[in-house]
C-alpha positions in Angstrom: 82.6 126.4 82.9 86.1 126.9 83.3 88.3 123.5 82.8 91.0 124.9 85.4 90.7 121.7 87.3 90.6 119.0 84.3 94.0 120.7 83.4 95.6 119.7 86.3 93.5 116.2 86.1 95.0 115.3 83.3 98.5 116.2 83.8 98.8 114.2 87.2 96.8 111.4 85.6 99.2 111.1 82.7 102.3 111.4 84.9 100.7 109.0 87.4 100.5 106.8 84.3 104.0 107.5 83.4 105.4 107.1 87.1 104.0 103.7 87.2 104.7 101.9 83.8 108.5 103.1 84.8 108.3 102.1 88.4 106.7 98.4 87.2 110.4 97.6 87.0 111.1 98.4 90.7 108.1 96.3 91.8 106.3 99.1 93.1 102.3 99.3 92.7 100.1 102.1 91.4 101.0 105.1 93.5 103.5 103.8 95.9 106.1 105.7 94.5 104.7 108.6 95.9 104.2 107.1 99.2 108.1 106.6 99.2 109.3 109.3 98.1 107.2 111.2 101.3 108.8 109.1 103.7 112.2 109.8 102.0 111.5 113.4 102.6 110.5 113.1 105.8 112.4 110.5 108.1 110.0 109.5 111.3 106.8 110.9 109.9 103.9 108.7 111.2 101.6 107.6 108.9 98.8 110.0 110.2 100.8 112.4 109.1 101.3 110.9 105.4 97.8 110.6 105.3 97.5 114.2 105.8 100.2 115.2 103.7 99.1 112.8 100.7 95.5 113.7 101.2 94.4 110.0 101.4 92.2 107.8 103.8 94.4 106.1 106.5 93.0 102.7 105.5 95.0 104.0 101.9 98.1 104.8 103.8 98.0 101.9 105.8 97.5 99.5 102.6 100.7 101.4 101.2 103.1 101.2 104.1 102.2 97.9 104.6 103.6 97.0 101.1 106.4 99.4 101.5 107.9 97.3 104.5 107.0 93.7 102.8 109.0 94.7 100.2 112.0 95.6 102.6 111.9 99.8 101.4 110.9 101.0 105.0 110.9 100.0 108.1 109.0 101.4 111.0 110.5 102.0 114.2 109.2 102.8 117.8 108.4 105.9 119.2 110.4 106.7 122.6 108.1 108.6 124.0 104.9 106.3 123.2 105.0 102.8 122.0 101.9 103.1 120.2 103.6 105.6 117.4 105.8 104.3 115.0 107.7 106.3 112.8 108.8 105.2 109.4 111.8 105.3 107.8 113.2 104.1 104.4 116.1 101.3 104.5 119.0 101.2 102.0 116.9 99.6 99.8 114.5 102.3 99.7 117.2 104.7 99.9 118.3 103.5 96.4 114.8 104.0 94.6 114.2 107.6 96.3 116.6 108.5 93.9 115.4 106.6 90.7 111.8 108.7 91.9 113.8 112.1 92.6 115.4 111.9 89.1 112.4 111.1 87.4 110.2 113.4 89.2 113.3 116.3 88.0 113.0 115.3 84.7 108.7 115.1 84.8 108.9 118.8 85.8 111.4 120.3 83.5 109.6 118.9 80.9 106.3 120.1 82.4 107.6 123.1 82.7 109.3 123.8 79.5 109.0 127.2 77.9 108.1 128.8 81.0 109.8 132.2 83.1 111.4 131.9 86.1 108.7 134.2 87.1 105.7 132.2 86.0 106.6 128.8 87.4 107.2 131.0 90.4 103.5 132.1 90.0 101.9 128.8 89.1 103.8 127.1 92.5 102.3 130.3 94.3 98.5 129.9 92.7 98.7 126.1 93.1 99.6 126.4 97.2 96.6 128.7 97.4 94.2 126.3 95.7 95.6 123.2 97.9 95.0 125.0 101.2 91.0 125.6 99.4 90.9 122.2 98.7 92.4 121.2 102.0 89.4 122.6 104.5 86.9 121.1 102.4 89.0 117.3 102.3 89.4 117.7 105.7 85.9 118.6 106.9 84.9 115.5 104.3 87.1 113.3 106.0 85.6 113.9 109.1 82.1 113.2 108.3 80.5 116.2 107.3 79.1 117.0 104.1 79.8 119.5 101.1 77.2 122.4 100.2 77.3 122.8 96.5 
């Protein structure tokens, strides 16, 4: 059995670990780092489309935001087409710790990457796209009800 998959377990538990003992400090909870740092990246996304980018459960997302704005680092803001959608967007505040997460996240990956070619962190971002768009048919056929065959 090949451990290709525990590899990569392992390193985003322990910098999942590492993001949140630093993060403590900012008052973030497990994880919502990441949640921030998407919205950062992406001014007006919805959180539909978080919850497809993140790969989580909208009740996940929803849980997330929802602390997010409480703790004044997004707001979300109407849709002018339909006033159903609401697009988020980080404030100042959030603003602010994007770039406390950017840094770290720059500093998680050199070291991560350390010792490696331009050419072979070129290849593991290529091999790693390819086995997110695998995993993505099968989380999104999940998500919608229907079941594995193994």
């Amino acid at each position: 059995m090949t451990s290709n998959l525990r590899e990569i377990g392992m390193i985003a538990r322990a910098l999942d670990s590492i993001s949140n003992v630093e993060f403590k400090a900012f008052d973030l909870t497990k994880g919502q780092y990441l949640y921030l740092a998407r919205i950062a990246e992406n001014p007006g996304i919805i959180q539909e489309e978080l919850s497809e980018m993140i790969m989580v459960d909208r009740t996940t997302v929803a849980r997330a935001v929802k602390k997010l704005l409480a703790d004044g680092m997004i707001v979300k803001r109407d849709s002018a087409e339909n006033l159903k959608i609401k697009h988020l967007e980080v404030t100042d505040k959030g603003r602010e710790l994007y770039d406390v997460i950017k840094r770290e996240n720059d500093y998680s990956e050199m070291v991560a990457l350390q010792g490696f070619t331009a050419d072979e962190v070129q290849t593991l971002n290529d091999l790693l796209h390819r086995m997110r768009e695998n995993v993505a048919s099968d989380w999104n056929a999940v998500k919608k009800g229907h079941q594995r065959e193994y």
